[in-house]
N, C-alpha and C positions, 0 to 999 in steps of 0.2 A: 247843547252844542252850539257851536258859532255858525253862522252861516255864511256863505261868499257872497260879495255884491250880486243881487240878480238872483240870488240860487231858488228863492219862493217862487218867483215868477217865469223863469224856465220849465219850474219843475209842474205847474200850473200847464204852462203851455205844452209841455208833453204829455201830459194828461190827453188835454184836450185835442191832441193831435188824433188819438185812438178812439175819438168818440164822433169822426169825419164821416161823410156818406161814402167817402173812398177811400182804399188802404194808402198809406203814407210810407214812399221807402223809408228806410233808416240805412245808409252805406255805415261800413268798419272803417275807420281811420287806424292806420297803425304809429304813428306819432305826429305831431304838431303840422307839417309839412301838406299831407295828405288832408288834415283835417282841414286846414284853412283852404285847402284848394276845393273841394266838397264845400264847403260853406259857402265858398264864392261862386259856384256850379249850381244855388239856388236851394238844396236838402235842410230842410225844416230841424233836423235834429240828428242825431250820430251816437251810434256806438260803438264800445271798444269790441274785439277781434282776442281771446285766449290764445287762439291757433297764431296769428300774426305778431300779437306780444311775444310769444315765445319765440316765433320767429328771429326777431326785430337783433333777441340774444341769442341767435344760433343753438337754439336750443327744440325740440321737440312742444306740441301741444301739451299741455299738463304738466312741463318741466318748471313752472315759474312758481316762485314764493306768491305767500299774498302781497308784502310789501313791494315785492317787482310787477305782480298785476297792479295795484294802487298807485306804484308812480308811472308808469305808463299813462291809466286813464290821466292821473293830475297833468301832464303833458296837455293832453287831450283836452281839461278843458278849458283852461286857460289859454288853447289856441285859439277860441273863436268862442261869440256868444253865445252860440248854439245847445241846447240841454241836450247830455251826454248820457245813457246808459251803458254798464259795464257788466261785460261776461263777466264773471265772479268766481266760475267753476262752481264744485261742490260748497262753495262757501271757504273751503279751505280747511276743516274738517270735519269730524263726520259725526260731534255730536249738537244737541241742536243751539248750547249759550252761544259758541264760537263760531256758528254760524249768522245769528243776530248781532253779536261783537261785528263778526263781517259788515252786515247792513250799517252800523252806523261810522263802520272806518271810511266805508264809501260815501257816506253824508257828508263825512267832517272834511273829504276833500273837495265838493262839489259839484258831484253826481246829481242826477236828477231821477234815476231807476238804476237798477240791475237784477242780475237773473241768477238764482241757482238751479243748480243741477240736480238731478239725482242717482249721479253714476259716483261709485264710491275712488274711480281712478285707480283700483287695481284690475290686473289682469285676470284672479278668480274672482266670482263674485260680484260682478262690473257695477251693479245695480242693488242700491238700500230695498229692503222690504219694504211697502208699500205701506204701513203704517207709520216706520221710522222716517221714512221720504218725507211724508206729509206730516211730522211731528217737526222735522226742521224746516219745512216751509211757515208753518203756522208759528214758531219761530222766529222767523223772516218778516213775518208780517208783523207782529207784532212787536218788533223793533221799528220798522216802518213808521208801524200807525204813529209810534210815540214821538214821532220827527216831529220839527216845527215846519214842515212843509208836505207836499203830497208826493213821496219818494214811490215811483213805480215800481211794485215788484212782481216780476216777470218767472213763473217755476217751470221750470224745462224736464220734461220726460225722454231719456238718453235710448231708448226701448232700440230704436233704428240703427243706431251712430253705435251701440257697442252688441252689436249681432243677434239682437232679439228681437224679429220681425213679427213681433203681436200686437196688431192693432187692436183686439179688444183690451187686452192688457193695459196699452199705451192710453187708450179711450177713458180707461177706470182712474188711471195714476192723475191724466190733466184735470178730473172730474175730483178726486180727492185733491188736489191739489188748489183748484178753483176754492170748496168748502174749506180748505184750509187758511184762506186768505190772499191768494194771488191775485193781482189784478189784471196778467198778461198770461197767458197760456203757449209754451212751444214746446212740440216733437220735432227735433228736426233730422233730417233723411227719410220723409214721410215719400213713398215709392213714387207716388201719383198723386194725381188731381183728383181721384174718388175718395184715395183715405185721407185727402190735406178736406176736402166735403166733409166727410163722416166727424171728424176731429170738430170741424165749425159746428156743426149741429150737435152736435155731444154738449159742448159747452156755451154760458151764454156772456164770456168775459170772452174781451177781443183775443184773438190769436195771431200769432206770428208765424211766418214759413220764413225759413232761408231760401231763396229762391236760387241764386248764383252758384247752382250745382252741376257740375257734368251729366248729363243722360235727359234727365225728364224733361227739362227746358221750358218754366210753365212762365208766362206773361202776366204782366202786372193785371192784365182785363181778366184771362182765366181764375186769378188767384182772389180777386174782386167778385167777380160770381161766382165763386165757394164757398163766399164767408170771411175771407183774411181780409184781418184789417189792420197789420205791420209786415213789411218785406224789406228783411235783413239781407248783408251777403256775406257776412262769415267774414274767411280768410281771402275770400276768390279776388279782391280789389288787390291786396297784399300780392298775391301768385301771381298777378297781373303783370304787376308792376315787375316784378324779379323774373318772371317769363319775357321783358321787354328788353332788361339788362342781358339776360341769356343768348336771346336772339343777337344782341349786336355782339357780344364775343364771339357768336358763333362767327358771327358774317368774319369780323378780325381774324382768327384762327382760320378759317376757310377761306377766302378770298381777299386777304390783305388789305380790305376798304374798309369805310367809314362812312358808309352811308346812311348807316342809320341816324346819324348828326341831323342828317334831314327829315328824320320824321317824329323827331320828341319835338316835348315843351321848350319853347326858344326861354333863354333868361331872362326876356322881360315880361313873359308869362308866368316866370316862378315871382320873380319880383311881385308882379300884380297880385299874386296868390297871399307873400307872404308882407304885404304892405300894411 
């Protein structure tokens, strides 16, 4: 495969971002705009967002081709220097060549990691057997290893996120998934800070939490003394942003003003972002 200018030595650098004495955010950029303004706000590296790519198309989580995941991320990383991981979903599906084809359609744009899943995206069934899971991980990886650079691949246990609240379950799947070849481990909608613990000590490959969740509200220190050594935020940057737009329609529709004019990014701060 070709590689982009830079792609070995990002992909390097992300590496070695997850091998820090302290965990390193990763925010979601949901297209070029966001990204460069996060890049200029100081974050080492960035991910894409499923839930916010489908967004972006007025469409639901899980609504999106691969070819509309891939050009998203490509948006992504040619907005900034920065090495980019890409949610991937199930790989896109569900047996394990096409899910390897996956890993290196995300090489050939520029990627420097991404993660699959192990939820199969139907409503019965939500969740692969736990042998098939980790026969398309190990898949995954071994499309990886074969890159001409060090491609991060991140295998996500769905256990929490699609109503199956078993942490020893979810404990076994990161555990076959690690022996499988992952080099990033995440459950994510893990309840607490005792089972985001139990998860780090299960495994001895770094782990990620999404942190940017309504309820638990756990700190980059709490998540540091558990163990996590990546903290994503999903979609929440994305919901942020469109809860900002919300608000000032509301204010328009309710009180005829415009004030929220004064509390966003002035244009010579987008300017500065996208300079």
């Amino acid at each position: 495969m070709s590689m982009s200018p830079g792609q070995s030595e990002k992909a390097i650098g992300f590496r070695a971002l997850h091998e820090l004495p302290e965990p390193f955010v990763i925010p979601n950029p949901w297209d070029a705009a966001s990204a460069r303004m996060l890049a200029s706000l100081g974050f080492k590296a960035l991910a894409t967002s499923s839930a916010a790519a489908a967004w972006v198309l007025g469409r639901r989580d899980g609504a999106i081709t691969r070819e509309e995941a891939l050009a998203n991320a490509k948006l992504i990383v040619e907005a900034t220097t920065l090495p980019v991981s890409a949610d991937l979903e199930n790989g896109y599906a569900d047996d394990p060549a096409t899910v390897a084809e996956t890993i290196c359609m995300a090489a050939e744009i520029g990627l420097a990691g991404g993660s699959i899943e192990d939820s199969t995206r139907q409503d019965t069934h939500s969740i692969y057997n736990m042998t098939h899971a980790a026969e398309r991980v190990a898949a995954a990886a071994e499309a990886a290893r074969a890159l001409p650079f060090p491609f991060v691949l991140t295998a996500r246990a769905e256990n929490f996120v699609r109503g199956r609240k078993d942490l020893d379950d979810t404990i076994r799947r990161l555990q076959a998934y690690e022996k499988a070849g992952a080099d990033v481990l995440f459950a994510p909608g893990l309840p607490d800070i005792r089972a985001i613990r139990a998860v780090c000590a299960a495994i001895s490959k770094p782990v990620n939490v999404m942190a940017a969740v309504a309820g638990p509200g756990f700190s980059i220190r709490e998540l540091s003394e558990a163990g996590v050594r990546r903290i994503s935020t999903g979609g929440a940057l994305y919901r942020a942003a469109l809860n900002g737009a919300f608000e000032a329609c509301r204010e328009i529709q309710q009180s005829g003003t415009f004030g929220f004019a004064n509390r966003v990014l002035s244009s010579a701060q987008m300017a500065g972002f996208l300079r």
